[in-house]
N, C-alpha and C positions, 0 to 999 in steps of 0.2 A: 356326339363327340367321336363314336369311333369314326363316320362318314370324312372326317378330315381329313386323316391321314392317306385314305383314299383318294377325296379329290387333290389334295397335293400329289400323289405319286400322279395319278392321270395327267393331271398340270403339265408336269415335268415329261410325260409320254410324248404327249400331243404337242410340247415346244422342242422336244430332240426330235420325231417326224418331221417337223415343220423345215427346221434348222437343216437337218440331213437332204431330204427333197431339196431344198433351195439352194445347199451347197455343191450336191451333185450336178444339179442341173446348169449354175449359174456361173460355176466356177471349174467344173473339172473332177473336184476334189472329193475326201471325206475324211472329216476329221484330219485334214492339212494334206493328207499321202493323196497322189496324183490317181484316179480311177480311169479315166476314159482317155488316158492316154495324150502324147503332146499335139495327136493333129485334130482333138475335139476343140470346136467353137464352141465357149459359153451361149448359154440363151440368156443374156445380160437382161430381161424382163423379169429376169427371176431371183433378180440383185434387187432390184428396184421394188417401191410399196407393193405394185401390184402383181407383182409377183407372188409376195404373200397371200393375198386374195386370191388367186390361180391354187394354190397350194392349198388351201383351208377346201377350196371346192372339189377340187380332187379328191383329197381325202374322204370327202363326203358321200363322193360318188364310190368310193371305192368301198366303203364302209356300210352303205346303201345296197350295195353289188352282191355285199358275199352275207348281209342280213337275211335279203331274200332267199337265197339260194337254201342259208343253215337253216329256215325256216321249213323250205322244203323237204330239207332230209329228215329235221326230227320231228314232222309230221310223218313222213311215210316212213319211218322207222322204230316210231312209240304209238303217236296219236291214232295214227290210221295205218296198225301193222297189218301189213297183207293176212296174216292167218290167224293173228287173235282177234281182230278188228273186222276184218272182212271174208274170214273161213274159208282162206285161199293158200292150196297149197298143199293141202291134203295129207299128199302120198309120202313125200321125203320127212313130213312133218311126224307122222307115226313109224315110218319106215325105217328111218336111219335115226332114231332120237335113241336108239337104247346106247349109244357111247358117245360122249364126249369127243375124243378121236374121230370119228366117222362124222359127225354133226358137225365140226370146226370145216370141215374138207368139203364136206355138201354146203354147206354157207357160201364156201370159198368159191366153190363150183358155181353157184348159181348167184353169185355175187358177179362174176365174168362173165355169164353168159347174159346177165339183165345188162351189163356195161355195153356188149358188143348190141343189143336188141336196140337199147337208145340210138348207142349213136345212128342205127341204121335205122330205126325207125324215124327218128328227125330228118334225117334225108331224103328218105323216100317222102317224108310228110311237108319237104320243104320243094323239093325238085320235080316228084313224080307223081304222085297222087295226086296234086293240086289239077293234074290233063285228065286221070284216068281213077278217080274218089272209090271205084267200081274195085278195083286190085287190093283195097286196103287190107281187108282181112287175109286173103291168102295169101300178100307180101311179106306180113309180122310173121303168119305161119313159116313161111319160107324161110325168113329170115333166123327163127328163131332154134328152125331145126338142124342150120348149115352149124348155127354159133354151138350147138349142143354135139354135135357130131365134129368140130373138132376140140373141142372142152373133151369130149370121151378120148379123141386119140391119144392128144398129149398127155391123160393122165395115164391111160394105158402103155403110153410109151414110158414115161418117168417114174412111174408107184404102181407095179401090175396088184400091188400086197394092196391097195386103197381101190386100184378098179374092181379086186375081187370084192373087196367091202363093201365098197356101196352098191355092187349087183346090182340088179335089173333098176335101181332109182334113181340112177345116171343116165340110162335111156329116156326115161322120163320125164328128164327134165323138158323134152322135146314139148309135151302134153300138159305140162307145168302150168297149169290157170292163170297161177300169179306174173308169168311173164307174159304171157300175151295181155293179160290187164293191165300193167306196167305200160308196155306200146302205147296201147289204146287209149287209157287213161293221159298218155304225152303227148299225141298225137289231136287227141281229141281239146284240150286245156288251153295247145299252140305253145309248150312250153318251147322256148329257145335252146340252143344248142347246150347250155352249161346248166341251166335249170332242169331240163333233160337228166344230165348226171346225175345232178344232185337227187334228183327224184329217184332213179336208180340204184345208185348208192346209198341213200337212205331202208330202199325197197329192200334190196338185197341186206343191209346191215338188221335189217328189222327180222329177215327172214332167220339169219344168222342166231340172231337175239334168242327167237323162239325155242330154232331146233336146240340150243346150248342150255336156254333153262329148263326144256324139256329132257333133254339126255340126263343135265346132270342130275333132277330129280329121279330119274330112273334107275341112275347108276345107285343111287342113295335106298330106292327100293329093294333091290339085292342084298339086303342085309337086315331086311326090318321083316318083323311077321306079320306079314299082309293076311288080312282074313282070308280064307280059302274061295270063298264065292264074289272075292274082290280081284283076287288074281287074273293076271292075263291084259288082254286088252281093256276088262272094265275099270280099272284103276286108269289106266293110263287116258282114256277119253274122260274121267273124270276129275285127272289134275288139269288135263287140256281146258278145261270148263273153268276149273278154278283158276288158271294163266287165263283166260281170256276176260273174264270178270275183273280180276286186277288192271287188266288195260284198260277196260273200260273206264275204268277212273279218270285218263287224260281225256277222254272223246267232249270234243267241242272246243281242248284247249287254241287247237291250230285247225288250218286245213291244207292241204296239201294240194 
């Protein structure tokens, strides 16, 4: 019973898509007001039956398009997070986790620098390396230390209060495991230019994920009475153990 009123609302989705596409394309219009202007030519196929059939296929393929891709981010962003999944990651992961504040910024940081790695790693994995297979590792290196070094300027230039925060683990991102895994893992897969993203932005949202569930139980430690010979870093690689363990629950759902 309740599944009806769902596929009714879907119904009504998927015939106002339909209806919209075939009015844009066929006629000019949407919803009657003129869009493409008086010097567009309809594509009058798209008036006609099969027109419809052009349109059902599209949708499908576009549908098909962005399935795969979500696929890949919420695998490499749950199922196979780089540092609960695969213990990559290390340094910012203990380094910067005692705040919130600092952990949201490091995310960010290296949510931009996996973005600039892809796109440059597909490139070179689409243009360059294909002559010269022999460059691959120390081109992702290259690549990945150019993207870290100016992620450091502009934040130094914009937030000197945030470069001094995350201190020495904003260099690091240079030596960051998980981004040259990211490349290599993309390059190696043959993912496409946009799969590429998604992999990245999944990577880096997973990475994000971590440092923030880990800050905030830390933040939450500053207030509890920690046994004395639990204090310090052994708590804290021992909630890491118990974050990783909860992931572990998804592993097998996807794969990335």
């Amino acid at each position: 019973m309740p599944s009806a009123p769902g596929s009714g609302i879907g119904f009504i989705i998927a015939l106002f898509m339909m209806g919209a596409i075939r009015e844009v394309l066929g006629y000019g219009t949407f919803l009657g007001f003129p869009l493409l202007g008086s010097n567009y030519e309809p594509w009058i196929i798209f008036i006609l039956p099969p027109g419809g059939f052009f349109t059902i296929g599209f949708i499908l393929l576009a549908l098909n398009w962005w399935e795969r891709r979500n696929w890949i981010f919420i695998s490499a962003m749950v199922v196979n997070n780089f540092t609960l999944a695969y213990f990559l990651g290390l340094c910012p992961f203990m380094g910067v986790s005692g705040k919130i504040y600092t952990a949201l910024r490091m995310g960010a940081a290296n949510i931009f620098v996996l973005t600039v790695a892809s796109v440059c790693a597909w490139f070179l994995d689409t243009f360059v390396l294909p002559y010269a297979p022999f460059l691959k590792l120390i081109s992702f290196i290259l690549v990945i230390a150019s993207a870290v070094q100016i992620t450091e300027m502009a934040i130094k230039k914009l937030s000197p209060a945030l470069f001094r925060a995350l201190g020495i683990y904003l260099p690091l991102i240079t030596t960051n495991c998980a981004i040259l895994f990211m490349a290599w893992v993309q390059a190696n897969r043959g993912y496409s230019f946009f799969q590429g993203l998604a992999f990245a932005w999944g990577a880096g949202a997973g990475l994000t994920l971590a440092l923030v569930l880990m800050a905030s139980i830390r933040e939450d430690l500053e207030f509890m009475n920690v046994p004395v010979i639990a204090r310090g870093n052994a708590i804290v690689f021992i909630i890491a153990g118990i974050l990783s363990l909860a992931f572990m629950g998804f592993a097998g759902l996807l794969t990335s």
